[in-house]
C-alpha positions as CSV (number, residue, x, y, z in Angstrom):
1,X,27.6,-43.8,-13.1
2,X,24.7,-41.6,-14.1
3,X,24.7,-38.3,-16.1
4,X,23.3,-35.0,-15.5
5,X,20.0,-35.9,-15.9
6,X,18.5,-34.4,-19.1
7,X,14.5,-33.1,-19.0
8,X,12.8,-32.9,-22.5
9,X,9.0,-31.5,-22.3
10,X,9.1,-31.6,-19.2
11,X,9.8,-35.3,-18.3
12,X,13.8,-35.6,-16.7
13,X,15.6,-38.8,-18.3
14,X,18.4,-40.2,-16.6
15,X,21.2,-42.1,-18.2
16,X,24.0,-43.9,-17.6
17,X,26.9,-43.2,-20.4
18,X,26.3,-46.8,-21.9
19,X,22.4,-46.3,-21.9
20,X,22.8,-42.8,-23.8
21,X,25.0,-44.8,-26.2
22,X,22.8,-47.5,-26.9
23,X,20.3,-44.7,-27.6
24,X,21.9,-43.1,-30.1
25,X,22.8,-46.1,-31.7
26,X,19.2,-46.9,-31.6
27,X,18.0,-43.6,-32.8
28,X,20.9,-44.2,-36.1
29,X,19.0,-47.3,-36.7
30,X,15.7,-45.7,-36.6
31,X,17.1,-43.4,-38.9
32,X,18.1,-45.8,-41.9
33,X,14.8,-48.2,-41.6
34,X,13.1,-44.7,-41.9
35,X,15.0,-43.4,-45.3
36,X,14.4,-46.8,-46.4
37,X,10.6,-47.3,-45.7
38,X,10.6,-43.6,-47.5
39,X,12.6,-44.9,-50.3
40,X,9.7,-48.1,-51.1
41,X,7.5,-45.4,-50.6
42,X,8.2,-43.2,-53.2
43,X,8.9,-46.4,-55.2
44,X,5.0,-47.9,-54.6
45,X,3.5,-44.2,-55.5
46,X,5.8,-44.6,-58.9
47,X,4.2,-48.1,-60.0
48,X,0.9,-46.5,-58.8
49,X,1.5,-43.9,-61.3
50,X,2.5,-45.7,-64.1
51,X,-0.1,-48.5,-63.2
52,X,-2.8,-45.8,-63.3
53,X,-1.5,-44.4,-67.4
54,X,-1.0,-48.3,-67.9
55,X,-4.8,-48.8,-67.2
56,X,-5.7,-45.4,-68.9
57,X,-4.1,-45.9,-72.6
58,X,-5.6,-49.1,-72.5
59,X,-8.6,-48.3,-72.1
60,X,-8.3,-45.0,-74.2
61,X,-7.5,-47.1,-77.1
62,X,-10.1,-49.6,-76.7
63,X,-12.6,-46.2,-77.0
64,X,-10.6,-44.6,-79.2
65,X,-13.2,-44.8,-81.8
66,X,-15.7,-42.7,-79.9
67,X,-18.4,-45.1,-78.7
68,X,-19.9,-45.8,-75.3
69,X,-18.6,-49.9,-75.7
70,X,-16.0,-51.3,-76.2
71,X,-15.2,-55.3,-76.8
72,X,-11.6,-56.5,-75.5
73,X,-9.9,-60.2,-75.9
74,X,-9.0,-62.2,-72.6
75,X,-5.3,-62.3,-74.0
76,X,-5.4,-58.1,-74.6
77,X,-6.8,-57.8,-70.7
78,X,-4.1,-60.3,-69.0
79,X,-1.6,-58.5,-70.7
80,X,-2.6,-55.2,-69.5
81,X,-3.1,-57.0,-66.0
82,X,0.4,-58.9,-66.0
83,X,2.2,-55.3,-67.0
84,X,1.1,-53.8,-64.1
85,X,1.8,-56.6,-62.0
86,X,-2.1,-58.1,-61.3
87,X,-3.0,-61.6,-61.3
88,X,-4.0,-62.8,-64.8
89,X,-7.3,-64.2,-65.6
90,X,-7.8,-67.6,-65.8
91,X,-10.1,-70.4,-66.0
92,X,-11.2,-73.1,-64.3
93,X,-11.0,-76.4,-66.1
94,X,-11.7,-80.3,-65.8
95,X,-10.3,-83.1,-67.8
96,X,-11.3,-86.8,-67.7
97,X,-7.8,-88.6,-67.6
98,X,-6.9,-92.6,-68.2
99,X,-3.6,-93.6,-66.7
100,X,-1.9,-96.9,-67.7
101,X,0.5,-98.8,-65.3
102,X,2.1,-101.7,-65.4
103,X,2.5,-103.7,-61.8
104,X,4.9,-106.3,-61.2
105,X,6.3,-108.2,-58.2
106,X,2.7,-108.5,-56.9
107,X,2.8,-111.8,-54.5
108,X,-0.4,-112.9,-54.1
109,X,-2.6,-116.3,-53.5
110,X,-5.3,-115.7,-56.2
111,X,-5.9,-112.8,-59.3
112,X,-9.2,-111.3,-56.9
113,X,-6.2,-110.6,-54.1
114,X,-3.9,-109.0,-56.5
115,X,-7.0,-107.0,-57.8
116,X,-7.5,-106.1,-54.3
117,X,-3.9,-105.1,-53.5
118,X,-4.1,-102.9,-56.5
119,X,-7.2,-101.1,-56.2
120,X,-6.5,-100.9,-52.3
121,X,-2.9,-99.1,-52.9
122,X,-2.8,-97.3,-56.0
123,X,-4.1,-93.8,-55.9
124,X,-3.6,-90.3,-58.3
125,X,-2.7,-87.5,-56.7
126,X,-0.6,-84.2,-57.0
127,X,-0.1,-80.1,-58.0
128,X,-3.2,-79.6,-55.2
129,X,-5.5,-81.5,-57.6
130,X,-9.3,-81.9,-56.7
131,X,-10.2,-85.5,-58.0
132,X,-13.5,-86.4,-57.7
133,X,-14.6,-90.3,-58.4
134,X,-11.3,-91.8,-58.8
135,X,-11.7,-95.2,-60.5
136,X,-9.1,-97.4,-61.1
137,X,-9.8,-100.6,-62.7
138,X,-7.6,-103.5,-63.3
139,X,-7.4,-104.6,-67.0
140,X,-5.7,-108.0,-66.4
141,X,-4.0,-110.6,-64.2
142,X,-1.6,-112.4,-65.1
143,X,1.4,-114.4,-64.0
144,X,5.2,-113.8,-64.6
């Protein structure tokens, strides 16, 4: 059963009791996701704040003695980058690695086959490494 129908700027609604319900609760829900998008709001312009005196005193003191340079440390910059909640500096590094193993159980007809079984199945990997030129090498063959 409809309502009176309602007009609001000049457009006429019609609802049924349910549907003018289910507005209302909609409208209340509106209202909370509203008080809290306003709430991380004024929470985000806070950090900005404090970010922005963060920033400021840092780079204050680094001038503090009047000159038009200034030198700072990687360690004094990715602290003043990690307070405010930035990504550190880093660096990007390589390393030249030698990994022993031990393989045992291997059946095979002849030491070139259990070469090849190796070196055909054992590989490095892991942590989203980029290897480049694995090599693995067998050091010796022998039987158990």
């Amino acid at each position: 059963m409809y309502l009176n129908p309602i007009t609001v700027d000049n457009v006429t609604y019609n609802f049924t009791e349910e549907s003018l319900k289910e507005l209302i609760k909609s409208e209340a829900t509106l209202k909370l996701r509203l008080e809290s998008i306003k709430l991380e709001a004024q929470e985000a312009y806070r950090k900005i704040v404090s970010n922005r005196s963060t920033v400021y005193d840092f780079f204050s003191e680094a001038f503090d003695d009047g000159s038009d340079e200034a030198t700072v440390s990687r360690d004094d910059v990715n602290e003043l980058l990690e307070s405010i909640g930035s990504d550190v500096l880093t660096t990007t590094w390589s390393a030249t690695v030698e990994i022993t193993v031990t393989v045992v159980g291997i059946k095979a007809t002849s030491p070139e086959e259990v070469e090849d079984i190796i070196t055909d199945n054992i590989e490095v990997s892991g942590y989203d490494l980029e290897l480049h030129d694995p090599d693995v090498r067998v050091q010796e063959i022998e039987r158990e």
